[in-house]
N, C-alpha and C positions, 0 to 999 in steps of 0.2 A: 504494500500500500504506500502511496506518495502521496507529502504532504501538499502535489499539485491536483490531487483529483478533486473535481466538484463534488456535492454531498450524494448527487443522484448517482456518480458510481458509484460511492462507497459503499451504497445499501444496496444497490444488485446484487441479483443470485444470477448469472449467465444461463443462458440454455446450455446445453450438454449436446453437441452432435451426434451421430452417429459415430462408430469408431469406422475409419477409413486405413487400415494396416496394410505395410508393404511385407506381405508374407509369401512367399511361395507355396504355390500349390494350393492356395487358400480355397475353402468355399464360404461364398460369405453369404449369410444369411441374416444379417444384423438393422439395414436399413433401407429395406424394402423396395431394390432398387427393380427395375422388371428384369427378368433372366433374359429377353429376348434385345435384339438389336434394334433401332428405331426402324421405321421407313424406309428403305428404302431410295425415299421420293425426296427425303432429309438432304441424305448428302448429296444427292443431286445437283438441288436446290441451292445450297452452299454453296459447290462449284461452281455452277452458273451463277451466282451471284458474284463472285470473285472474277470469274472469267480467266482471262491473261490477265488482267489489269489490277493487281493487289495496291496501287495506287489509290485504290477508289476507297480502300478505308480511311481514307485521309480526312473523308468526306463525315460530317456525323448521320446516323441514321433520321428515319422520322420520328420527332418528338410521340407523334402519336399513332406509329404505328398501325397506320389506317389497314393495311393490307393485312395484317394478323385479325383486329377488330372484327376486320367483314368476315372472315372465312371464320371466326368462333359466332358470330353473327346468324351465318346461314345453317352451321352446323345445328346449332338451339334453337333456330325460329323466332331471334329476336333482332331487334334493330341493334347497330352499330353502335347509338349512344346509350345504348344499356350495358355496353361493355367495356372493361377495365383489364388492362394488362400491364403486369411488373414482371419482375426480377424476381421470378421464382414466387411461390404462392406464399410462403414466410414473410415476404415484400408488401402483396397485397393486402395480407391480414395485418400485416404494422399500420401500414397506413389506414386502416378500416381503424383498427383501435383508436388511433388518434383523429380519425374524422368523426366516426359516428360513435364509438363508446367510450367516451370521454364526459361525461355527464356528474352533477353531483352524487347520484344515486346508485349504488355498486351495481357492476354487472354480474350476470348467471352464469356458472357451467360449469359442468360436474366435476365430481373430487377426479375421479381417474379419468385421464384425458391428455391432449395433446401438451405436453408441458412447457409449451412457448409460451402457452397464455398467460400464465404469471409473470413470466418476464415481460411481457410489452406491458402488461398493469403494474409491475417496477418502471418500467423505462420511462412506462408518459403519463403515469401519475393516477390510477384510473384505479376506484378501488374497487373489489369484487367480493362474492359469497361461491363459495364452491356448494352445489347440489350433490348430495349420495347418491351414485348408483344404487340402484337395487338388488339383494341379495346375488342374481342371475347376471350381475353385468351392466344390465339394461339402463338407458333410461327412458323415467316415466315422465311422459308428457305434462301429468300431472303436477308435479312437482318444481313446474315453471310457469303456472298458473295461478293467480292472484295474489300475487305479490309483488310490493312496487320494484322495479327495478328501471338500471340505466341503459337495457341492452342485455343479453343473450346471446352466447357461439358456443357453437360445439360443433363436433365432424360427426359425419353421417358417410359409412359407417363410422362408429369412434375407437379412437386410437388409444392405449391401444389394443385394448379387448377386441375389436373386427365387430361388435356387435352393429346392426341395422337398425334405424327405426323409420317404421314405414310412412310414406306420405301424409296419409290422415292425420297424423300423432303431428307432424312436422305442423300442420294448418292446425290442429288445435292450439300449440302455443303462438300461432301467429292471429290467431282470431282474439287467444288471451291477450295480448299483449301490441296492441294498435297504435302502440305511441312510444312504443319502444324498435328498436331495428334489432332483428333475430339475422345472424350470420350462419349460415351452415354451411360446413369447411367440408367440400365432398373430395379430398385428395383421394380419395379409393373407393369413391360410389359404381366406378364403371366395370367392378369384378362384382357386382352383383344386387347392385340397387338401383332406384330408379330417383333422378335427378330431380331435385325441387327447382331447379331452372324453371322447370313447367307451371311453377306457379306465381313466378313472379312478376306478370303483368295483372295477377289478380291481387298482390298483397305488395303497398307500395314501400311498406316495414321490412321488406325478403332480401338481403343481401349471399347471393350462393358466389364460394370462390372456387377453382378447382385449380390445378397443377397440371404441368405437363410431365413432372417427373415419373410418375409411375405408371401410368396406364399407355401413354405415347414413348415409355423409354427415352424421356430427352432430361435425366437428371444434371446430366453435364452441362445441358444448355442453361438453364435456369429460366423456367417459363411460366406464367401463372395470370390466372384471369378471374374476374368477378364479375358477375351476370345480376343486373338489378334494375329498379327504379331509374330514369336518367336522373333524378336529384341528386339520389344517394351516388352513385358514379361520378358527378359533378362535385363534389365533395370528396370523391379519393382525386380526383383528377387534381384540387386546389392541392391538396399535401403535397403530390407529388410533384408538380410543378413549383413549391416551398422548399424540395428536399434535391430532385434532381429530374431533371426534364430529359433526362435519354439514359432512361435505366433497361431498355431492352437495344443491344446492338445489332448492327444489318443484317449479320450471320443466323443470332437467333430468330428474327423477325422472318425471313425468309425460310429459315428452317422450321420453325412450330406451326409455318403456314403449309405447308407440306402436310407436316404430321397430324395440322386439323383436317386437311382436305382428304388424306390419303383415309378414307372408312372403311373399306375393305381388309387393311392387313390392321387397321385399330383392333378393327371386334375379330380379325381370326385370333392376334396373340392375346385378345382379354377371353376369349372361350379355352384357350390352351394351359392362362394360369390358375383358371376355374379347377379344370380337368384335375389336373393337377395339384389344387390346394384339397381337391377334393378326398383324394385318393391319396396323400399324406396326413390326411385327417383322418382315414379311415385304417392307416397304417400305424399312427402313435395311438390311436385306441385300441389296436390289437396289443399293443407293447403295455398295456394299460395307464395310460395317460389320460386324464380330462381334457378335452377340448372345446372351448367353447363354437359355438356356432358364430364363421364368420364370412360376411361379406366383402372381403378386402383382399387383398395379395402375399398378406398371410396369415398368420393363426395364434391364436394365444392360448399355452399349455400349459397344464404342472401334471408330474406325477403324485400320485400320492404319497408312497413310500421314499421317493425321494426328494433331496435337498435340491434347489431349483439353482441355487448358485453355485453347487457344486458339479451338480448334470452340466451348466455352462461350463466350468473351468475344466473336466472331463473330455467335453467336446473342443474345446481351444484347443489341448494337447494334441489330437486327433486332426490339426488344423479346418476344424469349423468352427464361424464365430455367430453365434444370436444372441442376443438382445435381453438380457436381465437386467429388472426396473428394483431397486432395492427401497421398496416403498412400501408403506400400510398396504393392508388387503391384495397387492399383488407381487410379496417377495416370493412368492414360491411361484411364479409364473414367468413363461418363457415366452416370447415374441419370436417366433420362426419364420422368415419373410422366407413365399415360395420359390422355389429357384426351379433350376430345370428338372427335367424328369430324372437326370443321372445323378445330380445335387441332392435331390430330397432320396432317393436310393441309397446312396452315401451316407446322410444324415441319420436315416431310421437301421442300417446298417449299422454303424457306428451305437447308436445307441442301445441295439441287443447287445452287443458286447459288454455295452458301460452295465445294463442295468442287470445282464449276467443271465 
């Protein structure tokens, strides 16, 4: 600690990344990157954008990335100025925090859950109530129903139990809550839910963000958008033009337009990690594991008989790494992000061994 920091570092807690190891041979199963390769249509698109001429990065991109906007535009069935795009969906949610949940009144969202959210309620001063899951994981729509608050986000499915909560539930806390803006983070709604996009020209409170890292496989690029009311976008649009007016560059604007357009190889490799999550779920239950039921691109397990942070350090040695939260209610739980079909083979291999 130096005695140049302002007060607002001294009292952050940082988010915790994923671990990112240069290990040989590794399978990594840690942070839910997609096992398969983007588009195709991607690096194309890059090329041709560079062409012969690498001079042209000389050039700054478009502030606003009109050509991204349209093609997330057409893909949802909504107009252009309903749509917001940063630098990675972590980008978009900061800036939501500080446009729209910055209120005197704390914001909602549940105890277990994406754990950035506490940090941007350190960073921009915003205070909050965490809601309990439910026994099951879940949460209950209920339990975001009449009470005052400043705002509401949570991910759907949520992170990072994978559990789902279906539409109807989504419109009840938006019918409760009319004077508040409800955020649903769907970074992993497209391995097995359906998008409350759909409902945001009926609910002008509806802010939905998604990502391109894991269902389009462009975690490298860094790509992320918000689908809303055009006020509420007019209001991420002011932050970020306060914070920096070309946070998406040529490359990635040209690339995640690709990967929005390219539907064909989206939904074959989001039916592949389904396949997939599905038949690894069905493989650490024979090993006796609890799994819970999820809609995401991977899974959250414990065994009963054994220790959850030592099954991880087990599987390290073995060079596999996932994802242990050392928190209330889910230390004994593992975060297995689906990899390829010979990856999760590997994994549940490996684990006969460990558990004997």
């Amino acid at each position: 600690m130096s005695r140049f920091w302002s007060q607002v570092v001294r009292d952050l807690t940082p988010y915790i990344p994923g671990e990112q190891p240069k290990i040989a041979n590794l399978i990594k199963l840690n942070t839910n990157e997609n096992p398969f390769p983007p588009s195709p249509k991607v690096l194309a698109a890059i090329q041709a954008e560079l062409g012969n001429d690498a001079a042209r990065l000389r050039l700054y991109p478009d502030p606003n990335a009109d050509l991204l906007k349209n093609a997330i535009a057409n893909q949802h069935g909504v107009s252009a100025k309903q749509v917001f795009v940063g630098n990675g969906s972590d980008e978009v949610l900061a800036h939501a925090f500080q446009a729209l949940l910055k209120h005197e009144q704390a914001i909602l969202f549940p105890d277990i859950t994406y754990s950035f959210y506490p940090v941007y309620c350190g960073l921009y001063g915003v205070n909050y109530r965490t809601i309990p899951l439910a026994n099951d994981f879940s949460i209950n729509p209920a339990d975001y129903c009449g009470q005052p608050n400043g705002g509401i986000i949570f991910p759907n499915p949520n992170a990072p139990t994978g559990c789902l909560l279906a539409l109807n539930a989504i419109e009840q806390i938006l019918k409760a809550n009319p004077d508040s803006v409800v955020i649903v983070d769907e970074a992993y709604v497209d391995f097995g839910g359906n998008s409350a996009i759909s409902l945001v020209d009926r609910y002008d409170n509806l802010l939905v963000t998604h990502t391109l890292s894991k269902s389009r496989s462009l975690a490298g690029l860094r790509v992320g958008f918000a689908v809303g009311h055009s006020d509420l976008i007019e209001a991420l649009e002011r932050v970020k033009n306060s914070f920096n007016s070309y946070p998406l560059d040529k490359l990635a604007i040209v690339g995640a337009t690709a990967a929005m357009e390219d539907k064909a190889y989206f939904e074959q490799t989001c039916r592949a990690v389904i396949e997939t999550r599905e038949q690894l779920s069905a493989d650490l239950r024979s090993l006796g594991f609890e799994v819970l039921p999820s809609a995401a691109n991977f899974i959250f397990t414990r065994h009963p008989q054994h220790d959850a942070a030592q099954l991880a350090k087990s599987l390290r040695e073995k060079s596999i790494i996932v994802r242990h939260f050392k928190l209330p209610r889910i230390d004994q739980f593992l975060r297995i992000t689906v990899g390829t079909d010979a990856e999760c083979k590997a994994l549940t291999e490996v684990l006969r061994e460990i558990l004997g």
